[in-house]
C-alpha positions in Angstrom: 0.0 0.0 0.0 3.0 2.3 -0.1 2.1 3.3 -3.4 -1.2 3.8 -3.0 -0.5 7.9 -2.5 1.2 8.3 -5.3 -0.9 6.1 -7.7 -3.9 8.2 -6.6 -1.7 11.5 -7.3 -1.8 10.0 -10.3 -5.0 9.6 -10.8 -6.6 13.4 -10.3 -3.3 14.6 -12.1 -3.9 12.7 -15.6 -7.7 12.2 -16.6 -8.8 8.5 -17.4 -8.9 9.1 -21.1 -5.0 9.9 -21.0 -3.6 7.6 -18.1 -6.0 3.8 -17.8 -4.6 2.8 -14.2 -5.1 -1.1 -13.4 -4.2 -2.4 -9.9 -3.4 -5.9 -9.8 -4.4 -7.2 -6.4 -3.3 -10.7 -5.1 -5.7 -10.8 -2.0 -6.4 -14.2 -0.7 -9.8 -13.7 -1.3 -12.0 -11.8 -3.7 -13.7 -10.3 -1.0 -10.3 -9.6 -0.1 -10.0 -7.3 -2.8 -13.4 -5.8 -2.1 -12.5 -4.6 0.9 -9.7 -3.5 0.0 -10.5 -1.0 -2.7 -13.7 -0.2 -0.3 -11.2 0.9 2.7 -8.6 3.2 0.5 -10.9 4.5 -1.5 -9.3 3.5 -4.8 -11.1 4.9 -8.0 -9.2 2.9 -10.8 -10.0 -0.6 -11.8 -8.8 -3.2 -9.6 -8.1 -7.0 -11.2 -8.0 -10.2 -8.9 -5.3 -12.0 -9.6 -6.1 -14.9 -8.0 -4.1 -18.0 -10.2 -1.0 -15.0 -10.5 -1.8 -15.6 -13.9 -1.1 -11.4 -14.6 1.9 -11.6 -12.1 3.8 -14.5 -14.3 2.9 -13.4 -17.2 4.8 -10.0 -16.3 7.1 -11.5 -14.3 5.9 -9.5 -10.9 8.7 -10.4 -8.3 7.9 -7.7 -6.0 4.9 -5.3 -4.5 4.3 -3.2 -5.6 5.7 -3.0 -9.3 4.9 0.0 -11.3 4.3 -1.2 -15.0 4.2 1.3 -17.9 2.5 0.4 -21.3 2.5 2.2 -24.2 -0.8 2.7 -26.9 1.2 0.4 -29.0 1.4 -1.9 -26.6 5.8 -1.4 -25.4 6.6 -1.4 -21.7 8.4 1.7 -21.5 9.1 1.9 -17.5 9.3 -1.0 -15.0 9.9 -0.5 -11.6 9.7 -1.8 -8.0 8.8 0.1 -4.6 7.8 3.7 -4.7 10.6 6.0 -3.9 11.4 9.8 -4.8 13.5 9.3 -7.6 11.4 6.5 -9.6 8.1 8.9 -8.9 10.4 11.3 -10.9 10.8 8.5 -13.3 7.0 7.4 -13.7 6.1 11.0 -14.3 9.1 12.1 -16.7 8.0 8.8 -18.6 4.1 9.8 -18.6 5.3 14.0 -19.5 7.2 12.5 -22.8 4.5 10.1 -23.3 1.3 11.6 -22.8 
């Protein structure tokens, strides 16, 4: 949930037709997940990944991972934990990308 203030920075900085943010939650549980998005008040869509099909298939090795994808479909930023200087990352990708 570190990420969680950022990612909703995020969200009232860059309308949903210009930024689509997906978590991908691995709650035990869907319910899990329910609550989850119900307690922090997250506005974005939320997926459960409950067979870590979406983790393997992106090779997730660490929460939270910060995945950036292109319109045509290219990863252009990867990166793990939320600190100051990947923040400046994520948003100097989305400025040149946006």
């Amino acid at each position: 949930m570190e990420a969680l203030p950022f990612i909703k920075k995020l969200r009232n900085d860059y309308s949903e037709n210009k930024l689509e943010i997906i978590g991908i939650n691995r709650d035990l549980s869907f319910k899990g997940l329910q609550n989850t998005v119900t307690n922090k008040n997250i506005k974005w869509r939320n997926i459960w990944d409950e067979n870590d099909a979406i983790t393997n298939l992106f090779g997730v090795t660490a929460i939270p991972t910060t995945i950036l994808i292109n319109k045509e479909g290219i990863i252009i930023y990867r990166g793990t934990g939320i600190t100051p200087q990947n923040e400046k990352e994520i948003l100097e990708m989305l400025n040149k990308n946006l």
